[in-house]
N, C-alpha and C positions, 0 to 999 in steps of 0.2 A: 250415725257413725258406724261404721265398718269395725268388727273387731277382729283382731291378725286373726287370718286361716279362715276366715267364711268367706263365702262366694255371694255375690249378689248381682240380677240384670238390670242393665241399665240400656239408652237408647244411646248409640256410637256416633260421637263426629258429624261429618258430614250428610251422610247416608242415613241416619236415623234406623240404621237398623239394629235390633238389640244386639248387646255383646255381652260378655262374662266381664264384672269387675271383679279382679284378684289383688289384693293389700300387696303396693309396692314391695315392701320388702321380704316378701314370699314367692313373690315371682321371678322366675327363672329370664325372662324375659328382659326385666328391670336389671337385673343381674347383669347380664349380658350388655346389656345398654351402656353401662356404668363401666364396665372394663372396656368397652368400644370407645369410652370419651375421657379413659383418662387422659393427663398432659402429660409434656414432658418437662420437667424442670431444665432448663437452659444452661443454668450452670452447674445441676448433675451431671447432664449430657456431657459439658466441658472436659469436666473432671475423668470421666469415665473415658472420652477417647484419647486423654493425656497418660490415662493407669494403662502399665505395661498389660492388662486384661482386655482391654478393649484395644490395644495394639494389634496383641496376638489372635486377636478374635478378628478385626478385616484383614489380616493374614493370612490363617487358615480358610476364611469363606471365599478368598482371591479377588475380593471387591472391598471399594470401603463400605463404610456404613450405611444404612437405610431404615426405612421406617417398617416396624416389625422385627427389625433384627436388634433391637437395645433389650438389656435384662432390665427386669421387673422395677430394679432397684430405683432407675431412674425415674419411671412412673409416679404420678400422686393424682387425688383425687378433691383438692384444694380447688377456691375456688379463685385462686390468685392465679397468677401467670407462673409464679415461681412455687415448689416446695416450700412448707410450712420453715424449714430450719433456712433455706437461701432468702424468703420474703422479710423476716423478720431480721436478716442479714442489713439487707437492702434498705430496711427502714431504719434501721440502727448508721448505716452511712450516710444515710441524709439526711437525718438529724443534727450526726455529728460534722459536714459540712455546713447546715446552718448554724449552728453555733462557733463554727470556727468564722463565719460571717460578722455574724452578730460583733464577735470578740476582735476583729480587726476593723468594725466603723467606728470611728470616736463619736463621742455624744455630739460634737460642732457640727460633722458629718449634714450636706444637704439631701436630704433623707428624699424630697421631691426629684432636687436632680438626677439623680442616681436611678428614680424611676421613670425617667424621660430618658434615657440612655437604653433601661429596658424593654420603653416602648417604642422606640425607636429599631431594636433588632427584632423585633414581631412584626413591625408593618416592613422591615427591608425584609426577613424572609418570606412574609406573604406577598409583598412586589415583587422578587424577584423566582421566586418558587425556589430558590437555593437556601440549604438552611444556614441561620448566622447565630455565633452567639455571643455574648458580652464576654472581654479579652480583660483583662487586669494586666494593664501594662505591664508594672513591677507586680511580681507575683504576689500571693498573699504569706507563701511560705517557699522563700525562694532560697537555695543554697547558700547565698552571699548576702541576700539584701531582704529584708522581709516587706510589702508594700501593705494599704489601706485601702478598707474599701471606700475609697470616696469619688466621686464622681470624673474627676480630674485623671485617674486612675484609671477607667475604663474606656473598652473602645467595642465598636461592632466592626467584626472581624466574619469571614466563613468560617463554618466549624471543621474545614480539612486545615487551615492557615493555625486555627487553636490548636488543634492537632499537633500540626506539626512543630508550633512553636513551645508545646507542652509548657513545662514550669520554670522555661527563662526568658531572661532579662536582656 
């Protein structure tokens, strides 16, 4: 093993011809690399062209946004898609949609049907290459009316039609 800050040669890649190995994280190189490949967080991004600072920032540049011109801020170097604080967001909402699930099937619930309903909107979006998703007639948490998750209650719909019929009835 290598200990940080020594040098040692080694035979390269393809070429087989020697090179210098320098400890990752001593090299300016690796360094480099790692700022080359941060992300961007998607809904930092959001955020930031919503705050009056990233308004006034494609303002003053007389263009909108692009790549290289967002602050630091937005950056991470996670290995998720999202910022440590928006991932753990994201799993925390879909949790707590599963259990708002869970909390609207009654034990009677035919637990099989309901997945033939959702095997049904995977083979219609992979026949038709359009994507669909399962619709809850009556919603689960609807202004008026609250509905269940039971089979009789769902439909395969397109997910612009879900869209647009959001959370009514």
């Amino acid at each position: 093993m290598i200990e940080k800050g020594t040098e040692a040669v080694g035979l390269g890649g393809l070429t087989g011809q020697p090179h210098l190995f320098v400890e990752p994280e001593t090299s300016p190189a690796h360094r480099n690399n790692m700022i080359a490949h941060r992300r961007i967080c998607p809904d930092c991004l959001s955020a930031y062209k919503r705050s009056v600072g990233g308004r006034q920032a494609a303002l003053k540049r007389g263009h909108p946004w692009g790549r290289g011109a967002w602050p630091a801020a937005i950056y991470h170097a996670e290995p998720t898609r999202k910022c440590r604080k928006h991932h753990m967001q994201s799993l925390s909402d879909s949790s707590a949609r599963r259990a708002g699930l869970a909390r609207a099937t009654p034990k009677w619930a035919d637990r099989a049907a309901i997945k033939v309903v959702y095997d049904q909107c995977a083979e219609t979006t992979q026949r038709t290459g359009i994507r669909h998703e399962v619709d809850h007639i009556v919603p689960l948490k609807g202004k008026r009316v609250c509905g269940l998750h039971v089979h009789w209650n769902l439909r395969v719909i397109t997910r612009a039609e879900n869209g647009a019929k959001s959370n009514r009835y």
